[in-house]
C-alpha positions as CSV (number, residue, x, y, z in Angstrom):
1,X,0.0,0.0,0.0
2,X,1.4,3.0,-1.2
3,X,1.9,6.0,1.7
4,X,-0.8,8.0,0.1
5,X,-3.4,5.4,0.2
6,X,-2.8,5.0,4.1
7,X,-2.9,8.7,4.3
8,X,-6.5,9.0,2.6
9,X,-7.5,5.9,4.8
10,X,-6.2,8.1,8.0
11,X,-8.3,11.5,6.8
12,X,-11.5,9.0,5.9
13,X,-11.3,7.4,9.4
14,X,-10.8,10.7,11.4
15,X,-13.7,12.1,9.6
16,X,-15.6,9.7,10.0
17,X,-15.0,9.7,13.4
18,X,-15.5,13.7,13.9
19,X,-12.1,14.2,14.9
20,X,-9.9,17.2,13.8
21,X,-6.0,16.8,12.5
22,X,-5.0,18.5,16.3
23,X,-7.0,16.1,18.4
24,X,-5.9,12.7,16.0
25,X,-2.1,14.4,16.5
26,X,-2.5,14.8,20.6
27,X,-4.6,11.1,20.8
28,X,-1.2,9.7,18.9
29,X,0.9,12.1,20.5
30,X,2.7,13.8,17.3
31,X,1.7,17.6,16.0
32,X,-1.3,18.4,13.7
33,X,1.4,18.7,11.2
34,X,2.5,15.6,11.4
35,X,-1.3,14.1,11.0
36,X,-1.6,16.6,7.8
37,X,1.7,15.5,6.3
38,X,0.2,11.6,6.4
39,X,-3.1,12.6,4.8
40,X,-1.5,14.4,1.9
41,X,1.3,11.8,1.2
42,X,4.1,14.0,2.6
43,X,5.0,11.7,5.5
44,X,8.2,10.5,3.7
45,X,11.1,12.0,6.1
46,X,9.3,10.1,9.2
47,X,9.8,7.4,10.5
48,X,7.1,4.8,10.4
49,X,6.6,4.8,14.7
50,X,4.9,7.9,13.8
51,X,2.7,6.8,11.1
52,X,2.2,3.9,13.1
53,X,1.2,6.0,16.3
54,X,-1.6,7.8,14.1
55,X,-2.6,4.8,13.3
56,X,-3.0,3.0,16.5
57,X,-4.7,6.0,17.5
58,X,-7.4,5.3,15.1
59,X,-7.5,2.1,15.9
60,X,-5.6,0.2,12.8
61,X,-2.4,-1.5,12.6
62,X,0.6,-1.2,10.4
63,X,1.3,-4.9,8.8
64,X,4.0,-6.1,6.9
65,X,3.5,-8.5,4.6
66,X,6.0,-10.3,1.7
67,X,5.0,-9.9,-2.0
68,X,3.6,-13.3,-2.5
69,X,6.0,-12.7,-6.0
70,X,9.1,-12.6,-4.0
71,X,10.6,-15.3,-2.1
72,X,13.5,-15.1,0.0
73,X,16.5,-16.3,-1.3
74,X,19.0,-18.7,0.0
């Protein structure tokens, strides 16, 4: 899933939700800037514990997951 994708998912849920970009930020614990740089796809310099926190706060998880396509090698 591509960072914007998880960003648009982020500003659906919060609205959904009622919640404004400052009150998602202090529920994760990051700035309203930081929440705004996720839902527009700038989120790029940080580090994923912060996309993660925004999304614990909403209740999701971040997953990792191998490309069924590649298998390790070895």
């Amino acid at each position: 899933m591509r960072l914007e994708s998880i960003g648009n998912h982020i500003r659906i849920e919060r609205h959904r939700r009622g919640l404004t970009q400052k009150l998602l930020g202090e529920m994760a614990g990051v700035s309203k800037g930081r929440v705004e740089a996720i839902e527009c796809g700038r989120a790029i310099d940080m580090g994923v514990g912060t996309v993660n926190a925004v999304l614990v706060a909403l209740g999701f998880r971040l997953d990792v997951v191998r490309n069924q396509d590649s298998a390790p090698e070895g």
